[in-house]
C-alpha positions as CSV (number, residue, x, y, z in Angstrom):
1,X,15.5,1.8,-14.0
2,X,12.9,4.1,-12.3
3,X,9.5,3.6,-11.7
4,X,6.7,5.6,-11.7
5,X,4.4,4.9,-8.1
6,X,1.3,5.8,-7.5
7,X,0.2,7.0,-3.8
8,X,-2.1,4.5,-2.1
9,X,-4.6,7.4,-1.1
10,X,-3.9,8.6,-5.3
11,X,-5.5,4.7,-6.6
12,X,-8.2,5.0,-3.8
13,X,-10.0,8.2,-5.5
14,X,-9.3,6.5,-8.9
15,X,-10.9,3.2,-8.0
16,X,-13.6,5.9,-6.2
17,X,-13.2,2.9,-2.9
18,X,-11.6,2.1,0.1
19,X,-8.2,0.4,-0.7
20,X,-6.2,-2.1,0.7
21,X,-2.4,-1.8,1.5
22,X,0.6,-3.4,3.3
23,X,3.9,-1.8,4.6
24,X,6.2,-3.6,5.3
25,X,7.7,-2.0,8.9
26,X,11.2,-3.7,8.6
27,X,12.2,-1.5,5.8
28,X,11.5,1.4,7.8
29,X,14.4,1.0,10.5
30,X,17.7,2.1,10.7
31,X,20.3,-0.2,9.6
32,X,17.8,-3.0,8.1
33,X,17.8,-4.7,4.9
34,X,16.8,-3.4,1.5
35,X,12.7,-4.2,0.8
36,X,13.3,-7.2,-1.6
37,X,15.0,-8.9,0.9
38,X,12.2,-9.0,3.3
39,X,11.5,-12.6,4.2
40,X,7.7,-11.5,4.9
41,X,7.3,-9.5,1.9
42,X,8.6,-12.2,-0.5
43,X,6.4,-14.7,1.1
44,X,3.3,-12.6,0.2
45,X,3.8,-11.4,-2.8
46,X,4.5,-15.3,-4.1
47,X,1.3,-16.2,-2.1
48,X,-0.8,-13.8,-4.2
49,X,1.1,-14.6,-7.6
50,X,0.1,-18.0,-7.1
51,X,-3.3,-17.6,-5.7
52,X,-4.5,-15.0,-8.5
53,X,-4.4,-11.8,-6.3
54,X,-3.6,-8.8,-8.1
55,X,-1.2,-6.1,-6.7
56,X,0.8,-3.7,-7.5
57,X,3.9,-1.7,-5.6
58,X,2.8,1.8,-4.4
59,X,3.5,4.5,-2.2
60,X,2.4,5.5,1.2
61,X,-0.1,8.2,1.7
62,X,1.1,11.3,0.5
63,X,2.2,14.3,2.9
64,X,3.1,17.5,1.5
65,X,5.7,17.6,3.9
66,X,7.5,14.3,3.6
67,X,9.6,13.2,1.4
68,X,11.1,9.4,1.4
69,X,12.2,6.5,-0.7
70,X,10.2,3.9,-1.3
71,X,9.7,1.0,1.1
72,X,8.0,-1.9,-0.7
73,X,4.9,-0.7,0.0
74,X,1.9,-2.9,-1.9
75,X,-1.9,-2.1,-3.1
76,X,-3.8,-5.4,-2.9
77,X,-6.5,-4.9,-6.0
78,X,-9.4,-6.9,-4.0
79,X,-12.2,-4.4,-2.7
80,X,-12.4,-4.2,0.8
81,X,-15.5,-6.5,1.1
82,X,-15.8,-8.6,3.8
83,X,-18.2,-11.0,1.6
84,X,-15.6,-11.1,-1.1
85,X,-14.3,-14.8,-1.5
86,X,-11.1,-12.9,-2.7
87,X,-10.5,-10.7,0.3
88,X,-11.5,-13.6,2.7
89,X,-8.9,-15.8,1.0
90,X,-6.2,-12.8,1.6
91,X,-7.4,-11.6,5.3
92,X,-7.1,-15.4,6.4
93,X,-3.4,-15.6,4.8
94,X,-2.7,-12.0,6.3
95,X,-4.3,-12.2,9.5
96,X,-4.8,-14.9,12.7
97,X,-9.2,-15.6,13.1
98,X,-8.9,-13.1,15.7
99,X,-7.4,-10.2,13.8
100,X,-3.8,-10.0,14.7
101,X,-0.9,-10.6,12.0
102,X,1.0,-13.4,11.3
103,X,3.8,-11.5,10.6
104,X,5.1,-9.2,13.0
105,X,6.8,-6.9,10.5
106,X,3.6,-6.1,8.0
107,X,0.8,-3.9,8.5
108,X,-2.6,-4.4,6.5
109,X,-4.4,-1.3,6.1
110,X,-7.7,-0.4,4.8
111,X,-7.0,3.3,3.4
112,X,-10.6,4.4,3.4
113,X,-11.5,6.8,0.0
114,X,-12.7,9.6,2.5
115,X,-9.2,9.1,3.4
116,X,-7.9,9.7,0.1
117,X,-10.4,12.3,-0.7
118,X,-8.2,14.8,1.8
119,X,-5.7,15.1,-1.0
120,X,-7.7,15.2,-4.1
121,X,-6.2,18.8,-4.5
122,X,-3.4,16.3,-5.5
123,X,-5.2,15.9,-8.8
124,X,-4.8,19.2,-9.9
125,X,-3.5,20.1,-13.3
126,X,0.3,21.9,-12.2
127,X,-0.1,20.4,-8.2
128,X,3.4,18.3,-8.7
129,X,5.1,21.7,-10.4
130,X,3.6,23.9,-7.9
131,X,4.7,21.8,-4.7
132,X,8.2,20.7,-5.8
133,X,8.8,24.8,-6.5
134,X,7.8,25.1,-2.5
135,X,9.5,21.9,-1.1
């Protein structure tokens, strides 16, 4: 059934904040396995059921110019707060104490909202009509 997904840099000027976000780099390689079947991805995703994280599946940031499938991409709902028990709780799961990953095939992204704000012309009544005429 299809689904509806928001950009990443789309719920960043809605939440009017910097965002958090994994990709999952596996699923972006030739001749790899579909998104649900990413070990890594699985094992977050139940990690964050259980501990009360809220996500959501998303897109990437959106390019005029690009368009691709999606890739299991995920928007953590936890503000980028580095005094937030929640976003403590998900950097130590994500990440080693000196910042590197503990999975080799995920990056963790902060998309920041002046980021985001760069496509705000996005928001536009008629933007979608207009580009997909030009594409």
């Amino acid at each position: 059934m299809p689904q509806l997904l928001q950009y990443i840099d789309a719920i960043a000027r809605q939440k009017m904040r910097d965002v958090l976000y994994l990709e999952f780099t596996q699923a972006e390689r030739p001749n790899s396995r579909p998104f649900e079947e990413i070990e890594s991805r699985e094992r977050i995703l139940v990690w964050f059921d259980e501990n009360g994280v809220p996500w959501v599946q998303c897109g990437p940031v959106a390019n005029e110019s690009v368009m691709r499938s999606y890739a299991g991409q995920v928007y953590i709902d936890v503000p980028f707060d580095t005094n937030n028990a929640t976003y403590q709780a998900v950097q130590a799961f994500l990440e080693f104490s000196e910042g590197t990953m503990r999975f080799d095939d995920v990056k963790f992204w902060v998309v920041s909202l002046e980021l985001a704000m760069g496509n705000s012309h996005h928001d536009e009544p008629g933007f979608s009509d207009r580009w997909a005429q030009s594409f």
